[in-house]
N, C-alpha and C positions, 0 to 999 in steps of 0.2 A: 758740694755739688750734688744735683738730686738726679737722678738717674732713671727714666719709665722706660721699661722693655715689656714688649718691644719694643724698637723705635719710631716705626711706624704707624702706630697706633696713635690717633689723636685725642687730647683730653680736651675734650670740648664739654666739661662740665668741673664742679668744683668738686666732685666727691674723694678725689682723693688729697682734700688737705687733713683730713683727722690721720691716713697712713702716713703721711710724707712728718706731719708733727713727729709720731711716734717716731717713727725712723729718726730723725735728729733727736728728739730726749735719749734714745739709745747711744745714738752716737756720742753723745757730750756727756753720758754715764749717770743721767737724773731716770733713768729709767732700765728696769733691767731686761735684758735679753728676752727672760724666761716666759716674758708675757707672749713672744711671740708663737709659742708651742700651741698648734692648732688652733689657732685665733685669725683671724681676720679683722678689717679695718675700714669703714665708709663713714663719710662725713665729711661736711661743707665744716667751717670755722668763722667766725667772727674774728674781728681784728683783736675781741676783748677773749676771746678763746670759748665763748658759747657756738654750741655746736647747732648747725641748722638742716634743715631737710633735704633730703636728695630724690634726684627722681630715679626710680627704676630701684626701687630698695627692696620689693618682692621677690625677683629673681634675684637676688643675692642674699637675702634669706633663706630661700629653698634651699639653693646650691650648697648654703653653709648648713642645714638642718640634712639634705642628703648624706653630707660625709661627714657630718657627727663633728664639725667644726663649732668654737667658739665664735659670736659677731658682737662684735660695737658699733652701735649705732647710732644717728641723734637720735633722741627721746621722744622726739615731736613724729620720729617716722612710725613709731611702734602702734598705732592705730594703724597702719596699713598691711601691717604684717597678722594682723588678728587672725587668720586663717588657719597659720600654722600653730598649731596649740601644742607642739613640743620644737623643743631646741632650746640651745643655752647662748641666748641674748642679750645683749648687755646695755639698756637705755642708759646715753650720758647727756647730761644738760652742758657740760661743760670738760673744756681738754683736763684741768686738773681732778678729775674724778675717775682717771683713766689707773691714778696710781693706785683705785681702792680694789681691793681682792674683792670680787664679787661671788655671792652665793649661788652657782650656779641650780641648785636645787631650790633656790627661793622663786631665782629666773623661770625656770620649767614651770612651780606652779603660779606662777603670775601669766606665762603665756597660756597655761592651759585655761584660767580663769576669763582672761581677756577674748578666748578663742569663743567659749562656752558663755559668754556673758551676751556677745553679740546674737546669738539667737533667742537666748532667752527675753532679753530686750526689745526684740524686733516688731515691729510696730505696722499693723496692716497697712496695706496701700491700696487707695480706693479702688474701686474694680468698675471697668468701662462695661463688661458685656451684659450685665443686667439692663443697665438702662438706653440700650440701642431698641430702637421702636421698628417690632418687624422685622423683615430681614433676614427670614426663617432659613433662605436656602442660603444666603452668604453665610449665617452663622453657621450652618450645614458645612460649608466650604471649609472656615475654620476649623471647626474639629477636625474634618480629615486632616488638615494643612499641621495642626498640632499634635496627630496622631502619627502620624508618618512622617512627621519635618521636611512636607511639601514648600515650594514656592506658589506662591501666587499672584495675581493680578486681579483687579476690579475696576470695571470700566461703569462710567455712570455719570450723571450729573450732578451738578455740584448741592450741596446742601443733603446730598441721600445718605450720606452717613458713613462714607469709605474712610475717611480719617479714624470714627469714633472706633469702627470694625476692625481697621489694623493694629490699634492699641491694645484691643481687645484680646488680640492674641496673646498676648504675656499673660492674661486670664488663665491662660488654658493651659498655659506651660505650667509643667512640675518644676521645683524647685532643683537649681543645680546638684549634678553630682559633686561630692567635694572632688574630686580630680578636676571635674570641669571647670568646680568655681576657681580654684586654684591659674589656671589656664585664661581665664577672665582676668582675676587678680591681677596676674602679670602683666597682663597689657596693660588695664590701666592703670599701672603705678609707672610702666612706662613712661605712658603720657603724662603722669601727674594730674590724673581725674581722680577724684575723688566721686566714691559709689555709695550711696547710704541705704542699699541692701546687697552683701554681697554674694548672695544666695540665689537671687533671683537672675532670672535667663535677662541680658544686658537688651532695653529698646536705644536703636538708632535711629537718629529721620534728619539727614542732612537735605539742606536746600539747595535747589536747584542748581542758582549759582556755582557748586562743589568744584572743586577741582581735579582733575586729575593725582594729583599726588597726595591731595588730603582723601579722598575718597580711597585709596587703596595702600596709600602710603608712599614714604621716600622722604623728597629733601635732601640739605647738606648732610645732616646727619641724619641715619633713618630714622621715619618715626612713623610709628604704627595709625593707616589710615583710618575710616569710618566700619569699611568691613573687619577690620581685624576687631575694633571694637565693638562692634555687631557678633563675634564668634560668641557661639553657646547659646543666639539670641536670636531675635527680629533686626531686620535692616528696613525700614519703610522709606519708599521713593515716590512721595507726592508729586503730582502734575510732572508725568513720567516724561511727555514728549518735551517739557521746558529742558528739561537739561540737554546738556553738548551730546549729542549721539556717541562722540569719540568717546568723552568721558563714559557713557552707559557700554559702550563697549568693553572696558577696562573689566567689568563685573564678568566676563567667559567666563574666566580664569580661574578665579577663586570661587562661582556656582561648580566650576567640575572638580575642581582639585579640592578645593576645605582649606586654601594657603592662598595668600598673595605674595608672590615671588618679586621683589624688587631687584632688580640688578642697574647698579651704575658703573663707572666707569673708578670708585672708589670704594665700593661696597657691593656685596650682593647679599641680600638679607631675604628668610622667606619666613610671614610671617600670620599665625593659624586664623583662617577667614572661614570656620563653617557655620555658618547662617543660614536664614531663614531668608531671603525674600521677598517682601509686600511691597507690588506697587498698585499705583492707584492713579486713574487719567479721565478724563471730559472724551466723551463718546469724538466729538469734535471741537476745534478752535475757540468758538464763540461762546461756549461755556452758558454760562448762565440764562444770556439769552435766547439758548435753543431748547430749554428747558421745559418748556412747555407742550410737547408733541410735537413740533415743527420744526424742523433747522432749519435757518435763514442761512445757512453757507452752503457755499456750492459745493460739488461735487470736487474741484482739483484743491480747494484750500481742505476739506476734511481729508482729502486723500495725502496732500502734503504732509497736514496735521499728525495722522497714524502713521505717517511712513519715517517721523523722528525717531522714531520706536527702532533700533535694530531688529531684522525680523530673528538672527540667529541667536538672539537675547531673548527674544516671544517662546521661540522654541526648547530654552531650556525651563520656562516655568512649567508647574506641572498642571497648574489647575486656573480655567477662566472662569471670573464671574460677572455676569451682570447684576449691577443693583443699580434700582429703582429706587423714585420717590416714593417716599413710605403716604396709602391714600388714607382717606378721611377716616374710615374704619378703624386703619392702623394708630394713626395720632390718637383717635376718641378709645384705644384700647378694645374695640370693638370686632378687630380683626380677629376670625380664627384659626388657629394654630393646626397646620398638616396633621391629621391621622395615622401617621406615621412614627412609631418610636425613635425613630434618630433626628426629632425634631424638639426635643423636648424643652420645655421656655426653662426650666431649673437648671442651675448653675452647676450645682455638685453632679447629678447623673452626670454631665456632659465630661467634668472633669475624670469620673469611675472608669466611664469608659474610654475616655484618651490613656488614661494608666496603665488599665487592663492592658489595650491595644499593644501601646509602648514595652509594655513587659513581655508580652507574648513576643515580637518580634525581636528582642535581644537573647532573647531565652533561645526561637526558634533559629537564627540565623547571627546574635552578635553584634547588630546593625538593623540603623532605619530603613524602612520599605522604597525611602527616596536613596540610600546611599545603595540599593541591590544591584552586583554588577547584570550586566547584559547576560553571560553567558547560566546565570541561575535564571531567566525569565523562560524561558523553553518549557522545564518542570512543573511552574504553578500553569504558563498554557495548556501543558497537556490534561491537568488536572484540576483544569477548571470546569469542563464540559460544554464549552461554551463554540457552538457549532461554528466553522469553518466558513460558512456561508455569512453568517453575520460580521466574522473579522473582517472577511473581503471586502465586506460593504463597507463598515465604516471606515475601512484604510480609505478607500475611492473616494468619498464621500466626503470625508475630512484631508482630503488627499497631505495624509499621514507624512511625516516623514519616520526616519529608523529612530531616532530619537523621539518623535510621538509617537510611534506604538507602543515604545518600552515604557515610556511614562504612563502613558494609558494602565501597561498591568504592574506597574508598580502603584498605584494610586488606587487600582481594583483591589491589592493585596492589604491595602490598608484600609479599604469599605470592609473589606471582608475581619479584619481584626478587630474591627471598632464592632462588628455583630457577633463575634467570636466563633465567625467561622471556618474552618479548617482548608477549607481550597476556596478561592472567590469567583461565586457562578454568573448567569448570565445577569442578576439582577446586579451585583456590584461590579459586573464590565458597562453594563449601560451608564449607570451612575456614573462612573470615572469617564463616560464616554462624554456626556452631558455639559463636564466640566472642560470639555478639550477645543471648543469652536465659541470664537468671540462673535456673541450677535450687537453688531454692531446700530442695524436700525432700531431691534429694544432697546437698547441704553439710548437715545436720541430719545424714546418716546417712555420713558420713566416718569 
């Protein structure tokens, strides 16, 4: 009789037939005890005794590399585990190889090789933000949005380039910390996604259609949604008003916390959602064919249109953008580029100074400029210099809420690290201010 404690715990997977084998060769004495001295056990079986893949073999690598534990594993999972480049791992093709004493020092340096071979291998991935035409201020946007791990939104008409723009963003991200990538990792070995960089910040762009529980997660058994698999990364939400409002509602939670908490009636599972972000919507309904200067939709179908949108979803992004149709100049290369140094068409300044940025603000505070609680904004206000007269106007004006003011100088505090300046004056509160009000008749006339 085979015994799982506790008892109510469900094995709604096969990974524990390689333990349960083990435990009977013990029992019937083809196996000796002694194997089980800080060892551990995972693995599917075949009926012929080859050992097959399981899902979620990350997080029980760690666990067993934390406390200096031995693991056997299939063989076929040890590409997922590349990350960890120490612990004493054991790949088996097969139950009968379970009897061989393994060289645990040969193990170490095969993981380390295996760990160290994945970067050295790693193979560029082509890069979106060189060849977007134009688009000076949204790439504008971006940077701040990848210096500060802002959220955003871009509203515009269709063919202006908001897809190419959101991609773009992984551009601009630096490569995971390994704690992060680690944290990545685990999820999707979860899911049983397979990553072919897994260094780099994770792009999500689920469709419209999403669901509720695949967007945040759940199920019979939990299973990590689109934002969990978004964490460390970009989340892009094309043609923002199609989706269920209720479903866009589901995103509060995990934009304030950095977690999507599922609780059911059989589990409660919370699981790391902090992301980025990016959506992307038609100024109104008719899409393409208002494209032109003119909307042909009235007045209550556009209003309908934006009102899919949760407003208290609008309100936790940080930064609005309009983007246009790129004009005739732009296409022929002809356009010329803002006089402005935080505009520059080169790839690498752009990324110097998102690094810069990012570094300064862990160095000066530990945390992004978008993760600063409320009660530190009072200090960069007072010491910004930025006159009293002018906040009043634009809180009235943009009639503010308390969560748009604090965005506003959290997004001033990252214009200001990307110039490398020390308090953010009036020119990077207007900037941040610029990006806070959706003009909805220019993106109609793009």
């Amino acid at each position: 009789m085979i015994n799982i404690s506790p008892g109510y715990t469900a094995a709604h997977s096969n990974a524990l037939d390689l333990p349960i084998a083990v435990a009977i060769l013990i029992a019937s004495q083809q196996l000796s005890a002694s194997i089980l001295e800080n060892t551990e056990f995972i693995g599917e079986l075949s009926l012929f005794g080859d050992t097959r893949p399981v899902q979620g073999i990350f997080s029980c690598a760690r666990a067993c590399q934390l406390s200096d534990q031995r693991l056997y594993l299939p063989a076929q999972n040890m590409p997922d585990i590349q990350l960890l480049v120490s612990g004493h791992f054991v790949p088996l093709n097969h139950l009968a190889a379970i009897s061989a004493e393994p060289d645990t020092a040969d193990l170490h340096r095969q993981a380390s090789m295996l760990g160290s071979g994945r970067v050295d291998q790693r193979s560029p991935m082509p890069e979106t933000f060189p060849a977007i035409i134009g688009q000076h201020q949204a790439k504008r946007a971006l940077e701040i949005a990848a210096a500060g791990n802002h959220h955003l939104i871009m509203v515009g008409p269709p063919g202006a380039g908001k897809t190419m723009l959101a991609r773009a963003l992984t551009d601009l991200l630096p490569d995971l910390e390994a704690e992060h990538a680690m944290e990545v990792a685990a999820v999707y070995s979860a899911s049983a996604i397979k990553r072919s960089d897994t260094m780099r910040p994770p792009f999500r762009d689920p469709h419209h259609s999403v669901t509720g529980p695949a967007l945040v997660g759940g199920g019979t058994y939990p299973q990590p949604g689109e934002v969990a698999l978004a964490h460390r990364g970009v989340l892009f939400m094309d043609e923002l008003p199609h989706f269920n409002p209720a479903t866009l509602n589901l995103l509060r939670e995990p934009m304030e916390s950095g977690e999507a908490v599922i609780a059911r009636a059989n589990y409660r599972v919370a699981f790391p959602s902090r992301f980025q972000l990016v959506a992307a919507m038609n100024p109104c309904p008719a899409g393409r064919v208002c494209r032109e200067g003119k909307c042909r939709c009235s007045l209550q179908q556009v209003q309908r249109y934006q009102g899919r949108v949760p407003g208290p979803l609008i309100d936790r992004i940080d930064l609005y953008v309009s983007v246009h149709q790129p004009g005739e100049a732009a296409l022929l290369g002809l356009e010329p580029v803002p006089d402005r140094p935080q505009f520059a068409t080169s790839l690498d300044p752009i990324r110097q100074r998102i690094h810069a940025a990012r570094g300064r603000q862990l160095h000066r505070q530990g945390l992004f400029n978008s993760e600063l609680r409320a009660d530190s904004l009072p200090d960069i206000i007072a010491a910004s210099g930025v006159s009293s007269a002018l906040i009043k106007e634009a809180v009235a004006r943009l009639e503010l809420s308390v969560r748009g003011y604090h965005k506003i100088w959290r997004v001033s505090r990252t214009i200001a690290d990307l110039a490398d300046q020390e308090h953010p004056g009036e020119a990077a509160f207007l900037e941040a201010l610029s990006y806070r009000s959706l003009d909805w008749e220019a993106a109609l006339q793009g």
